[in-house]
mmCIF file of the N, C-alpha and C atoms, coordinates in Angstrom:
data_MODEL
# 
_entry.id   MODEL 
# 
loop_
_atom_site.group_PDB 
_atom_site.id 
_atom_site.type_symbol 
_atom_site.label_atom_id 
_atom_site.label_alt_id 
_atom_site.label_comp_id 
_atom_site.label_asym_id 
_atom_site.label_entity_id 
_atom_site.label_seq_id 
_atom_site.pdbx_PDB_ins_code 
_atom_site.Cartn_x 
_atom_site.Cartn_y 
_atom_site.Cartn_z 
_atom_site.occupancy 
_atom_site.B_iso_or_equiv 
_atom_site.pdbx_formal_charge 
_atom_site.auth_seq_id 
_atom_site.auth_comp_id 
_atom_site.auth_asym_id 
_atom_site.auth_atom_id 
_atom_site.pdbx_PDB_model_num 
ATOM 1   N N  . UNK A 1 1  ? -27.131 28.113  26.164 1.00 0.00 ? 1  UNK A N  1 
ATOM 2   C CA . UNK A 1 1  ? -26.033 27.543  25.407 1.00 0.00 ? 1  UNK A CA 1 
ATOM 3   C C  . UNK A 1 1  ? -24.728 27.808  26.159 1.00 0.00 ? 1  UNK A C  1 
ATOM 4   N N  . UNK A 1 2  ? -24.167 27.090  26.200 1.00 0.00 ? 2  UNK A N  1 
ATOM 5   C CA . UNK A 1 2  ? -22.854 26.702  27.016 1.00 0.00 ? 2  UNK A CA 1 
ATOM 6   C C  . UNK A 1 2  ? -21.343 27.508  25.715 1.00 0.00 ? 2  UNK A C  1 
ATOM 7   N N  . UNK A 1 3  ? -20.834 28.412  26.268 1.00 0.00 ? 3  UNK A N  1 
ATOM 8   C CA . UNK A 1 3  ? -19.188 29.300  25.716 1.00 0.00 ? 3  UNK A CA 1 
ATOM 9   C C  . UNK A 1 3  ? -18.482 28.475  25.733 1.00 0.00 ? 3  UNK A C  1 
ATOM 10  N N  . UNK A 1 4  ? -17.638 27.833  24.823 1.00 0.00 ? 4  UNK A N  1 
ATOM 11  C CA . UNK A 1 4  ? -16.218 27.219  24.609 1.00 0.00 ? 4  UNK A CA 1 
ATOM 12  C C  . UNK A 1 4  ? -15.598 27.498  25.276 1.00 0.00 ? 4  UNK A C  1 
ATOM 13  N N  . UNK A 1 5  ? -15.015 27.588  26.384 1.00 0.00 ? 5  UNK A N  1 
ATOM 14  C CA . UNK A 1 5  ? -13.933 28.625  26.966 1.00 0.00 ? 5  UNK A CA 1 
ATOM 15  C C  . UNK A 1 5  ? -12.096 28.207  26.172 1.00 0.00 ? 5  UNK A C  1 
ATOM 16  N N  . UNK A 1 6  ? -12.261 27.070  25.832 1.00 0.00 ? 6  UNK A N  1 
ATOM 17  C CA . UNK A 1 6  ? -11.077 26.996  24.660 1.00 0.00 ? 6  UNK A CA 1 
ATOM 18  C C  . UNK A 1 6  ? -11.132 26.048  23.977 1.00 0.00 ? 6  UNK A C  1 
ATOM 19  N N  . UNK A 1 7  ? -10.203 25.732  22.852 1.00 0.00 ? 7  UNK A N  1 
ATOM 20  C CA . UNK A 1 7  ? -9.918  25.072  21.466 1.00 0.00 ? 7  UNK A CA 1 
ATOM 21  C C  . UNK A 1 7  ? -8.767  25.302  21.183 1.00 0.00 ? 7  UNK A C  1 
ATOM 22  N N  . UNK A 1 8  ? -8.481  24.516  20.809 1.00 0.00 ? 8  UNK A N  1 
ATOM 23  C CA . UNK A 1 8  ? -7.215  24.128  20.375 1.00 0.00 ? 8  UNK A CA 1 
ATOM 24  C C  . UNK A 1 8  ? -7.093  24.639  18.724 1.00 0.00 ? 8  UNK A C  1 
ATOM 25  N N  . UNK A 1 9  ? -5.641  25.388  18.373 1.00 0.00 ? 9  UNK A N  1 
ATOM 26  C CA . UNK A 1 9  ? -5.856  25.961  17.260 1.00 0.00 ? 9  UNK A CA 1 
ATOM 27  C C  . UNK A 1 9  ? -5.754  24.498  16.203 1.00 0.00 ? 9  UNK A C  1 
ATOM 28  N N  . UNK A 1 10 ? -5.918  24.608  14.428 1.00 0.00 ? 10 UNK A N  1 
ATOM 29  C CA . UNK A 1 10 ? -6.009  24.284  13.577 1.00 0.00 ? 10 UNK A CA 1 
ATOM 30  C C  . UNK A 1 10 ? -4.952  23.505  13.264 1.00 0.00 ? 10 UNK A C  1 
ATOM 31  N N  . UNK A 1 11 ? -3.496  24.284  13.862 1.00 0.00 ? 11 UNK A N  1 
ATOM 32  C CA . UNK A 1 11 ? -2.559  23.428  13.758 1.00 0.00 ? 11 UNK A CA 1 
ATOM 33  C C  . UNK A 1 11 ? -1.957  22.414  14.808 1.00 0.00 ? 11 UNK A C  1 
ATOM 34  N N  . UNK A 1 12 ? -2.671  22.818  15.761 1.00 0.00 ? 12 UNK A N  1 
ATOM 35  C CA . UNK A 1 12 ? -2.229  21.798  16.948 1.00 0.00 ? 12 UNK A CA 1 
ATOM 36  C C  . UNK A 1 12 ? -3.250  20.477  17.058 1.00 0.00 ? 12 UNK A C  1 
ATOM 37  N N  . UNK A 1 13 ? -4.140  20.559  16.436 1.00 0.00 ? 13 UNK A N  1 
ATOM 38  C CA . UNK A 1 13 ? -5.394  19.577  15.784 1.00 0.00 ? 13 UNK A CA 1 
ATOM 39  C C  . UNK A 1 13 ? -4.584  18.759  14.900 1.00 0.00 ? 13 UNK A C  1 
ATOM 40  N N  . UNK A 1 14 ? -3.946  19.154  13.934 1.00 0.00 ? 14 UNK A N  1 
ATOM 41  C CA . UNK A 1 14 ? -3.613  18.531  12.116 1.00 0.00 ? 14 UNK A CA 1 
ATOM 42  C C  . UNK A 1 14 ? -2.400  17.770  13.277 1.00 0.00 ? 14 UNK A C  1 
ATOM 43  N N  . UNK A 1 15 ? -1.650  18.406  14.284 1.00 0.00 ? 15 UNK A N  1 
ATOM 44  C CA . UNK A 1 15 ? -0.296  17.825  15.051 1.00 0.00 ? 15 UNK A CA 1 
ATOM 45  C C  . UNK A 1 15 ? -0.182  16.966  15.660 1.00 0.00 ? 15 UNK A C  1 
ATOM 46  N N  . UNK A 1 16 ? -1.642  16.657  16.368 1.00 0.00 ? 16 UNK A N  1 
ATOM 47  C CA . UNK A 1 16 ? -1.744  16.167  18.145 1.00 0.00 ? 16 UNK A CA 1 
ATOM 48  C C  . UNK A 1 16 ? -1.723  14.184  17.926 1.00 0.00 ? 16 UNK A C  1 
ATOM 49  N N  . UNK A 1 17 ? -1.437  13.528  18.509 1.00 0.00 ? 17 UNK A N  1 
ATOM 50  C CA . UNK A 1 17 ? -1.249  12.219  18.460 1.00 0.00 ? 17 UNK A CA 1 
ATOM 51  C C  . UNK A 1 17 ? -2.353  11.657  17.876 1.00 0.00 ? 17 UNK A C  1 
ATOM 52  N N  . UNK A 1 18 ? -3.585  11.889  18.351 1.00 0.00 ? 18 UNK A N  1 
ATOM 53  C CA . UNK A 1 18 ? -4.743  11.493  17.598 1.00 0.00 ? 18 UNK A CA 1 
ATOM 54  C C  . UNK A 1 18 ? -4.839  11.445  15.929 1.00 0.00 ? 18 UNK A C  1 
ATOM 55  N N  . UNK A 1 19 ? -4.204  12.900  15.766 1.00 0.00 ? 19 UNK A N  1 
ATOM 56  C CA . UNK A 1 19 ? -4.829  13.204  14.432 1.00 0.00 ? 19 UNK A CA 1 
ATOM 57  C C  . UNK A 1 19 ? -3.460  12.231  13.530 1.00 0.00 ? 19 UNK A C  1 
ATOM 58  N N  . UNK A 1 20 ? -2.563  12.326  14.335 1.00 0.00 ? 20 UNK A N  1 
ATOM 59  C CA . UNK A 1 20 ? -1.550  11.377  13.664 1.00 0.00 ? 20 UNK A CA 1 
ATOM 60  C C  . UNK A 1 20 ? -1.645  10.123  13.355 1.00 0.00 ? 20 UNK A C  1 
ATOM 61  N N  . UNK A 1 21 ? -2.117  9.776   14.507 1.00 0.00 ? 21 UNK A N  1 
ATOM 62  C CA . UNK A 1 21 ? -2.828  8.151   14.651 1.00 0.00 ? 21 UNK A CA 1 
ATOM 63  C C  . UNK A 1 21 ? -3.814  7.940   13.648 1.00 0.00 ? 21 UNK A C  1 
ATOM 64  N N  . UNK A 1 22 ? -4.867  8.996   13.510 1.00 0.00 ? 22 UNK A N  1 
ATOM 65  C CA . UNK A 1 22 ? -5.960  8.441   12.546 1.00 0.00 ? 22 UNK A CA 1 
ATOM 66  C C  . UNK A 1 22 ? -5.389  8.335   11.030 1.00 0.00 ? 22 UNK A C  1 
ATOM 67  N N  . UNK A 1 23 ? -4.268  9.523   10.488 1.00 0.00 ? 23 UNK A N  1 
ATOM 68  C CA . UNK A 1 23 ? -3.299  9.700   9.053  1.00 0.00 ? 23 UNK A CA 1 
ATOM 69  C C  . UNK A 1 23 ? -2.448  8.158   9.194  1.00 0.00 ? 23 UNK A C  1 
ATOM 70  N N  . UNK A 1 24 ? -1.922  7.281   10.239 1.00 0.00 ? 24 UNK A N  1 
ATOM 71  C CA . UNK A 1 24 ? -1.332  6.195   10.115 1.00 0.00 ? 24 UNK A CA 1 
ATOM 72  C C  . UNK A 1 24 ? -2.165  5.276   9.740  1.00 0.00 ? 24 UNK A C  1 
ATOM 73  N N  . UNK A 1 25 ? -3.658  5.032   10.338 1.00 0.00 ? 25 UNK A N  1 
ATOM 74  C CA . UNK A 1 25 ? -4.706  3.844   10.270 1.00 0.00 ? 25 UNK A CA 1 
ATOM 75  C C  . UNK A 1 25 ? -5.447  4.409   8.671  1.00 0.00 ? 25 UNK A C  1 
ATOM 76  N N  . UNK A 1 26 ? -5.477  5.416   8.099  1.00 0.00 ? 26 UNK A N  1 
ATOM 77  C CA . UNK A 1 26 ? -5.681  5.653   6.912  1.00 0.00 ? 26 UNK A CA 1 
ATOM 78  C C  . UNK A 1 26 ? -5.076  5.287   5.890  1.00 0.00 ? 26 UNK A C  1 
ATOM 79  N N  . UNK A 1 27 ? -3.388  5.649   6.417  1.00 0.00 ? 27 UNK A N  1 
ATOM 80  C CA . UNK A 1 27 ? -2.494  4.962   5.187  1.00 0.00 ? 27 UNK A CA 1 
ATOM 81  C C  . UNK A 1 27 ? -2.409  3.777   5.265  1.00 0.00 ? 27 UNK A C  1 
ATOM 82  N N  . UNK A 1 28 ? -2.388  2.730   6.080  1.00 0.00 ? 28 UNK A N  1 
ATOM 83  C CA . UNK A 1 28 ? -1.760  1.084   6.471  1.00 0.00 ? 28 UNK A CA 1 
ATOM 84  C C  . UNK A 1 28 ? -3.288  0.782   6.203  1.00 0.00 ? 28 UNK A C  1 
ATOM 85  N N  . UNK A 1 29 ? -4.306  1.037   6.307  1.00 0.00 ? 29 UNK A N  1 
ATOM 86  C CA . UNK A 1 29 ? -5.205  -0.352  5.908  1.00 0.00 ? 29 UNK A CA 1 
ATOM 87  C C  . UNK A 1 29 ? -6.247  0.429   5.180  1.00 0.00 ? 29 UNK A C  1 
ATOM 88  N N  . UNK A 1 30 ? -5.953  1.563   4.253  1.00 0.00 ? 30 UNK A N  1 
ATOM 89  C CA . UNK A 1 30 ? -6.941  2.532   2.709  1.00 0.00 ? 30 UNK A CA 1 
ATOM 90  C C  . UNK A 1 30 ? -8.431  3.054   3.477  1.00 0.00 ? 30 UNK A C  1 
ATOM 91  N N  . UNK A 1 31 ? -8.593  3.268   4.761  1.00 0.00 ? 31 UNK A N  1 
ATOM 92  C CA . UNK A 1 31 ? -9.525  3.754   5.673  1.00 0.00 ? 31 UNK A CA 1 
ATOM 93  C C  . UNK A 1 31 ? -9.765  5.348   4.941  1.00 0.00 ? 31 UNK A C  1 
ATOM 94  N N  . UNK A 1 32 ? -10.818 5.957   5.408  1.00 0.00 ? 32 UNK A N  1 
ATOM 95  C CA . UNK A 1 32 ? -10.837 7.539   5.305  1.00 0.00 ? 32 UNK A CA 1 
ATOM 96  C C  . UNK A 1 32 ? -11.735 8.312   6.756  1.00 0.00 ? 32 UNK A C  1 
ATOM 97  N N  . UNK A 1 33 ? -10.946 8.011   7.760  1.00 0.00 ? 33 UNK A N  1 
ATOM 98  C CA . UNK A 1 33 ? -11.569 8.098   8.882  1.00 0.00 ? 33 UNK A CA 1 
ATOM 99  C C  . UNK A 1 33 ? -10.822 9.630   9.032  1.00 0.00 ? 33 UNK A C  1 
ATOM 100 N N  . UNK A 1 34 ? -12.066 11.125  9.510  1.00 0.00 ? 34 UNK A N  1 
ATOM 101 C CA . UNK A 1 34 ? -11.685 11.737  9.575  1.00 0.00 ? 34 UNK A CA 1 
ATOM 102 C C  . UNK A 1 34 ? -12.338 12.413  10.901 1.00 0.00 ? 34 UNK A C  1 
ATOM 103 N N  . UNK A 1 35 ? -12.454 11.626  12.102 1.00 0.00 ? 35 UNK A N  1 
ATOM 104 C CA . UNK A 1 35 ? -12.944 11.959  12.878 1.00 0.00 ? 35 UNK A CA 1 
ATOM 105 C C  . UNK A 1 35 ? -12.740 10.693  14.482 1.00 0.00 ? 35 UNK A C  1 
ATOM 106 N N  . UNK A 1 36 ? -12.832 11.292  15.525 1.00 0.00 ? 36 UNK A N  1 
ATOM 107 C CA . UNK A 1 36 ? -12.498 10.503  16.498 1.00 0.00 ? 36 UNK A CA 1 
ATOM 108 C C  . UNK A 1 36 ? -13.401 9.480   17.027 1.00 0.00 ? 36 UNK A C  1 
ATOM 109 N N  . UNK A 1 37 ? -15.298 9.790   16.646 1.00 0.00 ? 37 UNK A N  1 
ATOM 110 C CA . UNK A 1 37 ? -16.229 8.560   16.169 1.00 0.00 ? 37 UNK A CA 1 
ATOM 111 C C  . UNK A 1 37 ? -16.365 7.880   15.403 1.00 0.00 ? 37 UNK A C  1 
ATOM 112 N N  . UNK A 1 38 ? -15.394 8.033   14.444 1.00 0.00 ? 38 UNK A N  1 
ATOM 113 C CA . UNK A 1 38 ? -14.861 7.069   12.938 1.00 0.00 ? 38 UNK A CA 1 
ATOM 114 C C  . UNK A 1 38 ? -14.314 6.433   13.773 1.00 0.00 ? 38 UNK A C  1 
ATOM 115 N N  . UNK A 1 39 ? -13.095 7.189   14.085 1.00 0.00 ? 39 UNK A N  1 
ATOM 116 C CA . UNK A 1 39 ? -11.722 6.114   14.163 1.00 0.00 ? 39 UNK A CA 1 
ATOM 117 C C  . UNK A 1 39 ? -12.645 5.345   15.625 1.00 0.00 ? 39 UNK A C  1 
ATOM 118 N N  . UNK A 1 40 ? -13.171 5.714   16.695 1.00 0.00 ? 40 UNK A N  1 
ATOM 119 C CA . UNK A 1 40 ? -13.911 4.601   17.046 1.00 0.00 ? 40 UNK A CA 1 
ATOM 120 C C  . UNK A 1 40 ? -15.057 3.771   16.834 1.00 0.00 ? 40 UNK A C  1 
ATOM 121 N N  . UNK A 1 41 ? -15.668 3.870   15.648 1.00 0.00 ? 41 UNK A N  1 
ATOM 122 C CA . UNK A 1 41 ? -16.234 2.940   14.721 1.00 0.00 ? 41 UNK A CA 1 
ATOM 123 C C  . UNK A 1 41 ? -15.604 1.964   14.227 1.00 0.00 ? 41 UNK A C  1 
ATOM 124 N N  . UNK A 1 42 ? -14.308 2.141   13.452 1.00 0.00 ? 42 UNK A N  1 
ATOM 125 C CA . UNK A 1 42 ? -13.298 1.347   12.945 1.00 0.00 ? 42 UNK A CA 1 
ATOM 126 C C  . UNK A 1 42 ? -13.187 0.402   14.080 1.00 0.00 ? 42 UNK A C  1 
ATOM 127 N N  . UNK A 1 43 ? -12.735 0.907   15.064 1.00 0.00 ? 43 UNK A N  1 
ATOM 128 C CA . UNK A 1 43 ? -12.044 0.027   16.161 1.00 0.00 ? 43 UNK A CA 1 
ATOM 129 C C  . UNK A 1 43 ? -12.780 -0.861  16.360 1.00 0.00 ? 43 UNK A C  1 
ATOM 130 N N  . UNK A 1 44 ? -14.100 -0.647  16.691 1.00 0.00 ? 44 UNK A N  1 
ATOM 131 C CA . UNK A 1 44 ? -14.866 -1.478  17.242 1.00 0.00 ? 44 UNK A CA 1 
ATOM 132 C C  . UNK A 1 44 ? -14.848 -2.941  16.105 1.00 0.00 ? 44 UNK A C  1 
ATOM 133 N N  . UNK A 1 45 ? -15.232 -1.966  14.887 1.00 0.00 ? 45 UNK A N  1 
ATOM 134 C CA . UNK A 1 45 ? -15.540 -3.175  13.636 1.00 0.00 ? 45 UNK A CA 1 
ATOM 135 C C  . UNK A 1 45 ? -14.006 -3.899  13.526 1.00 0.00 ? 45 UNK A C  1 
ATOM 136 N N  . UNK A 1 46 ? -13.377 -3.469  13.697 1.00 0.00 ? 46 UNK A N  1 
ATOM 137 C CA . UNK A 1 46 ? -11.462 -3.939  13.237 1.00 0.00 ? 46 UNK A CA 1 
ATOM 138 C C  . UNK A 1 46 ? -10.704 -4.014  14.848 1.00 0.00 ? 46 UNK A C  1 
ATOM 139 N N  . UNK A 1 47 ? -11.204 -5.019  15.878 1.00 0.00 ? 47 UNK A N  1 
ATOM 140 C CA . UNK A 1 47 ? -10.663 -4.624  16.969 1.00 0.00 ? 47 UNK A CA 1 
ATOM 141 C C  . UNK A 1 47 ? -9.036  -5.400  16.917 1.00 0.00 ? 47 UNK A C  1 
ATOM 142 N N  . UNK A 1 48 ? -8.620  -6.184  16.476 1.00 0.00 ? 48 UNK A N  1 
ATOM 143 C CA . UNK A 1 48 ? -7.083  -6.831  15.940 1.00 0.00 ? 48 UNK A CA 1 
ATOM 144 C C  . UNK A 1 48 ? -6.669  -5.820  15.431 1.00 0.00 ? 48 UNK A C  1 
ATOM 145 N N  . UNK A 1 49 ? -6.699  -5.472  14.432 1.00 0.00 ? 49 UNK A N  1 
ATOM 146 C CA . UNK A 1 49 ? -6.100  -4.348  13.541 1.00 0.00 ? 49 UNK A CA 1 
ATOM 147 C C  . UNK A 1 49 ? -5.838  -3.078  14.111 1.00 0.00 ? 49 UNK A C  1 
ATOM 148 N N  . UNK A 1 50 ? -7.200  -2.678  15.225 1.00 0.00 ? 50 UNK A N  1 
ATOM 149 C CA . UNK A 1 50 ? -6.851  -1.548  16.124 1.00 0.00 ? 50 UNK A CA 1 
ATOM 150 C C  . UNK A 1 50 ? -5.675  -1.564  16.950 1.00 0.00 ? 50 UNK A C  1 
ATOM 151 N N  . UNK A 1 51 ? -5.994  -2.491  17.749 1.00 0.00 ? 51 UNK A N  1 
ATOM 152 C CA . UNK A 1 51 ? -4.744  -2.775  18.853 1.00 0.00 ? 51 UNK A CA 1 
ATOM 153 C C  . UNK A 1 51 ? -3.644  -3.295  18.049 1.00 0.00 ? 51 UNK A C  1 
ATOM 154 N N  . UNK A 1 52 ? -3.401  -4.259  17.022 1.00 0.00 ? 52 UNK A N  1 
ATOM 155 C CA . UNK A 1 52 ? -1.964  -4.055  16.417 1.00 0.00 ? 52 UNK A CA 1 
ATOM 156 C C  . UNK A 1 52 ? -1.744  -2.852  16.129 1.00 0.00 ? 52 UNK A C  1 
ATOM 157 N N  . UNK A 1 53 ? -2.410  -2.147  15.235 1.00 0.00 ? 53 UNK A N  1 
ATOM 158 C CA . UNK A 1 53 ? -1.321  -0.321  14.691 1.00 0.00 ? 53 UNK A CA 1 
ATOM 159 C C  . UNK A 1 53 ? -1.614  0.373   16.030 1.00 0.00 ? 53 UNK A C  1 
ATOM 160 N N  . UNK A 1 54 ? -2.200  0.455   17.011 1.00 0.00 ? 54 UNK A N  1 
ATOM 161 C CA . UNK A 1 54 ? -1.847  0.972   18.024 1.00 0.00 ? 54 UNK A CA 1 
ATOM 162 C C  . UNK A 1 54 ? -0.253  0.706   18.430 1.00 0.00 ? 54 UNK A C  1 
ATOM 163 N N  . UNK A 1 55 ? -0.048  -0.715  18.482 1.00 0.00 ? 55 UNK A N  1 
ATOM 164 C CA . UNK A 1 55 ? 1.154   -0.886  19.428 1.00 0.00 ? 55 UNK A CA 1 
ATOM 165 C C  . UNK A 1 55 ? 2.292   -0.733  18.327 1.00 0.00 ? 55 UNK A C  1 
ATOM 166 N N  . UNK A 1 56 ? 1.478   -0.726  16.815 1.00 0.00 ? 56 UNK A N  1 
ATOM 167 C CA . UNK A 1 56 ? 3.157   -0.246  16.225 1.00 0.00 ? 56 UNK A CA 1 
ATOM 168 C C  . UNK A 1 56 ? 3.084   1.378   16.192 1.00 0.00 ? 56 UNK A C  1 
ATOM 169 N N  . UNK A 1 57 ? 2.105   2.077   15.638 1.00 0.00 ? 57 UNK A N  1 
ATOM 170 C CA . UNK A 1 57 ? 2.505   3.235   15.636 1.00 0.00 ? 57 UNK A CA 1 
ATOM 171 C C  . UNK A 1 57 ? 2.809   3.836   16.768 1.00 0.00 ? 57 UNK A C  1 
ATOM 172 N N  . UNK A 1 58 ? 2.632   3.446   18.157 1.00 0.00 ? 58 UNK A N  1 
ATOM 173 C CA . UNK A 1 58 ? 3.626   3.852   19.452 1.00 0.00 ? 58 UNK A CA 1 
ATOM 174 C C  . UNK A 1 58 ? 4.934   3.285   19.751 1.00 0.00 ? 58 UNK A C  1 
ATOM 175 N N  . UNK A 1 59 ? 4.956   1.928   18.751 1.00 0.00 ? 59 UNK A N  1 
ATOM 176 C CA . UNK A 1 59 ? 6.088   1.395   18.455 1.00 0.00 ? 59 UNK A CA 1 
ATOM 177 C C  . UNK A 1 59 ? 6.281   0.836   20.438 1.00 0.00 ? 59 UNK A C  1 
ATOM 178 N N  . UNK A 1 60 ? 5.678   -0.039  20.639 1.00 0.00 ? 60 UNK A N  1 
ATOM 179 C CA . UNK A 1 60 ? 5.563   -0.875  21.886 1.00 0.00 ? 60 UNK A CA 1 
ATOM 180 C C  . UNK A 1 60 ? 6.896   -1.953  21.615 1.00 0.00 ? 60 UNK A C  1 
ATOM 181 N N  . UNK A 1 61 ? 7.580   -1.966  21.924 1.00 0.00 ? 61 UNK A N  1 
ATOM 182 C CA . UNK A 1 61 ? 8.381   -3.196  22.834 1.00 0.00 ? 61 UNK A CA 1 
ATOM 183 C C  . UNK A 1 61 ? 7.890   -4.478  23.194 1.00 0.00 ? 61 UNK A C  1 
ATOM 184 N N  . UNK A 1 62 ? 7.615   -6.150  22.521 1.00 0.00 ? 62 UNK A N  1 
ATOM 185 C CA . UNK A 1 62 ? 7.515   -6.713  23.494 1.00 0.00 ? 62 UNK A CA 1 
ATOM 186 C C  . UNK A 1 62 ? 8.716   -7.691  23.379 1.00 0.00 ? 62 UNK A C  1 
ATOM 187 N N  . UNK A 1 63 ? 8.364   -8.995  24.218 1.00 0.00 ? 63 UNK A N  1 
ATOM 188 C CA . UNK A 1 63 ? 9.757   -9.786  23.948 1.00 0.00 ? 63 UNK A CA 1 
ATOM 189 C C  . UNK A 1 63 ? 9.307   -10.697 22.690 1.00 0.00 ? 63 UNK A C  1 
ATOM 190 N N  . UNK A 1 64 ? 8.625   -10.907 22.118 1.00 0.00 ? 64 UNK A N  1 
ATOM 191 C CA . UNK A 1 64 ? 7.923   -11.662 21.072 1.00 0.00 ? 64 UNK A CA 1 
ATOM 192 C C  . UNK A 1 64 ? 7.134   -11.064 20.394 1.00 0.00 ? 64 UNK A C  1 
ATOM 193 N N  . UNK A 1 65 ? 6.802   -11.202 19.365 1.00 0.00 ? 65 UNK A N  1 
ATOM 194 C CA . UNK A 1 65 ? 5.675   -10.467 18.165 1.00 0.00 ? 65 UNK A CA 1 
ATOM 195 C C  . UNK A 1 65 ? 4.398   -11.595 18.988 1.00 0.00 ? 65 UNK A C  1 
ATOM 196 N N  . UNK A 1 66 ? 3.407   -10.333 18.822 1.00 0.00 ? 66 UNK A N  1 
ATOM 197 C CA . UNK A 1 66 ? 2.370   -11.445 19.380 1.00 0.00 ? 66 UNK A CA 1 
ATOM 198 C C  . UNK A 1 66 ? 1.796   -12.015 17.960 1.00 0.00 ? 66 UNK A C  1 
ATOM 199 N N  . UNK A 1 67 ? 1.079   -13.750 18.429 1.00 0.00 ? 67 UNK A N  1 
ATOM 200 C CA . UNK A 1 67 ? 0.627   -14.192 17.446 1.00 0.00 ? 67 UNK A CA 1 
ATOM 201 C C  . UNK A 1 67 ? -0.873  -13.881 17.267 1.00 0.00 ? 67 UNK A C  1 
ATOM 202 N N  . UNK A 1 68 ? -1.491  -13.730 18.487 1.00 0.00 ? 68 UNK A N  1 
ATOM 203 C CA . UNK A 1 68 ? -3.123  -13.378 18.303 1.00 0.00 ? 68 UNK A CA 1 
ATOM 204 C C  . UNK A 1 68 ? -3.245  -11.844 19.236 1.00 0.00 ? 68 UNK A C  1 
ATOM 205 N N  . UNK A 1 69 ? -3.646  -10.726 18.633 1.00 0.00 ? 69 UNK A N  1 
ATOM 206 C CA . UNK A 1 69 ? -4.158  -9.997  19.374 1.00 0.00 ? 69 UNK A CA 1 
ATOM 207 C C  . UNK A 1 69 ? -5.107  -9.911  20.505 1.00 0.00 ? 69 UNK A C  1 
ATOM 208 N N  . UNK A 1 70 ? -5.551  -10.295 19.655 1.00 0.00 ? 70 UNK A N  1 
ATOM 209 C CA . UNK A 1 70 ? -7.521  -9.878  20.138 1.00 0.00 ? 70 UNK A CA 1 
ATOM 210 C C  . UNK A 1 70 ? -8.427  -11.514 19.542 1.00 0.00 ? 70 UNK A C  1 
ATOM 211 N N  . UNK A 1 71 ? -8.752  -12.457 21.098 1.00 0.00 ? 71 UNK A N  1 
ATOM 212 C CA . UNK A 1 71 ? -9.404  -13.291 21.019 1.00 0.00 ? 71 UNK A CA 1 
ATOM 213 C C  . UNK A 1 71 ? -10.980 -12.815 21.221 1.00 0.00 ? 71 UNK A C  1 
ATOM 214 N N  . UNK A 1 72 ? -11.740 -13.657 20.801 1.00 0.00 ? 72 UNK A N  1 
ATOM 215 C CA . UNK A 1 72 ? -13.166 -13.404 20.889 1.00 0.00 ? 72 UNK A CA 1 
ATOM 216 C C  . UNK A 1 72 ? -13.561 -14.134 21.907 1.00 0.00 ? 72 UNK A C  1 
ATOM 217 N N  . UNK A 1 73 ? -14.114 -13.897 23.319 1.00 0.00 ? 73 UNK A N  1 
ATOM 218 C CA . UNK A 1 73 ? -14.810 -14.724 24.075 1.00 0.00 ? 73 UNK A CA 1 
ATOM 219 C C  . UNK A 1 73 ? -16.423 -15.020 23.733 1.00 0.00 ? 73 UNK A C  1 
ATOM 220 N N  . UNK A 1 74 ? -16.460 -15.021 22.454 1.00 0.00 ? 74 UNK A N  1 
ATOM 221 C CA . UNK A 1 74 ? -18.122 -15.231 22.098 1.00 0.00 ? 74 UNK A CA 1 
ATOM 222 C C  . UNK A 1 74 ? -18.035 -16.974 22.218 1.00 0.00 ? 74 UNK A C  1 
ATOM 223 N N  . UNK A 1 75 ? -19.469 -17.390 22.724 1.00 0.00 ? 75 UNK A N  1 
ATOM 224 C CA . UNK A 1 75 ? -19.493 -18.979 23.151 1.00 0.00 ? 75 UNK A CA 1 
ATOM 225 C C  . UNK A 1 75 ? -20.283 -19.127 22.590 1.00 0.00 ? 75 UNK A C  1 
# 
């Protein structure tokens, strides 16, 4: 069995961008994702919705609101 050699404490977990990110995609669309294979479960199933609150909750810049995120190349 393989020693942790570190971890990150309890509060730098509840702090870190991730865990912030997943408390934003919880509140904006009633999710209860409490884990980083959730929140990439979600993504996969919600890939528009991912990449929009991505680029707002980093609050991205563009010169236009985009109108389509995420096209489907399924044929």
């Amino acid at each position: 069995m393989n020693k942790c050699n570190w971890s990150p404490s309890s509060r730098a977990l509840k702090s870190s961008k991730m865990a912030l990110f997943i408390d934003y995609i919880n509140h904006n669309h009633n999710c209860s994702i409490d884990s980083y294979s959730k929140l990439h479960e979600w993504s996969v199933n919600n890939i528009s919705s991912f990449w929009g609150s991505l680029s707002d909750f980093f609050n991205i810049k563009y010169s236009d609101k985009a109108e389509c995120i995420f096209k489907s190349s399924n044929k």
